[in-house]
C-alpha positions in Angstrom: 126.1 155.2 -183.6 128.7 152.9 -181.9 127.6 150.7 -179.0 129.1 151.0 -175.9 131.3 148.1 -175.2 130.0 145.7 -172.4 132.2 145.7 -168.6 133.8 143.4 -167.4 131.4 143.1 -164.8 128.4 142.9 -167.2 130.0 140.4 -168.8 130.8 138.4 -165.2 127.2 138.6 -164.7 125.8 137.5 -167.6 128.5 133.9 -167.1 126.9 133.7 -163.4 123.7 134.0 -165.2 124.3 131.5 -168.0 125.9 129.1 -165.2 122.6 129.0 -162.7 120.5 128.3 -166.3 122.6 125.7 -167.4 122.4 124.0 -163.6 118.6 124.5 -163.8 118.9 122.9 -167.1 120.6 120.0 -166.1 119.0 119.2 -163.2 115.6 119.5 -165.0 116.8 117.0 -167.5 117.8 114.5 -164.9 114.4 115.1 -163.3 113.4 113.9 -166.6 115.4 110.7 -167.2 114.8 109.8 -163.7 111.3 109.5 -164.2 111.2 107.8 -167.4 114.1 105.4 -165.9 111.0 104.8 -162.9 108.5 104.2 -165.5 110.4 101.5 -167.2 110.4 100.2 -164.0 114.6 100.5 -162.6 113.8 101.6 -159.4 112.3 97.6 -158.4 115.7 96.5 -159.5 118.7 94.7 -157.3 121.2 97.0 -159.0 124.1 98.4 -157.4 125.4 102.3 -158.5 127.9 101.0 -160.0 126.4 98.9 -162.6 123.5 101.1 -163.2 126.0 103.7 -163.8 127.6 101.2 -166.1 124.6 100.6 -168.2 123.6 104.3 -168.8 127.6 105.0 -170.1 126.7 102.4 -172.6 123.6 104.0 -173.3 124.9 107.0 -173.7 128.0 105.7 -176.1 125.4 103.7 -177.9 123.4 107.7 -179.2 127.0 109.2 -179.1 128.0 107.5 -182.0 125.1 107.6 -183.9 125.4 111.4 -183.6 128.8 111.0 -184.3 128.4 109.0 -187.6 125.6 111.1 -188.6 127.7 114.4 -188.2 130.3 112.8 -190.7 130.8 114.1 -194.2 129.6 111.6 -196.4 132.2 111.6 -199.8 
């Protein structure tokens, strides 16, 4: 028995769907970093935005590459 193939409006709301869960996910995650950023104790810190923001990139860049180098085929 074939399956009826999905609309185009199923399939719009299913993206909408994924979209909201994907916010929700993101902005739980951030909940998340910002309270472990709290309990190592940033939030008493003379820091401006910009070099906080600066510091997280390198962060960031810093696990990035170890994912990257453990993703590589090893010969």
């Amino acid at each position: 028995m074939a399956r009826k193939p999905k609309s185009v409006i199923d399939i719009d709301k299913e993206i909408e769907a994924l979209k909201a869960q994907r916010i929700a996910s993101l902005e739980a995650r951030a909940d998340h970093i910002g309270k472990i950023a709290a309990k190592a104790d940033l939030t008493t810190l003379e820091i401006t935005d910009a070099e906080l923001l600066k510091e997280f990139q390198a962060i960031a860049h810093r696990f990035r590459r170890k994912t990257d180098a453990s993703d590589t085929p090893k010969a």
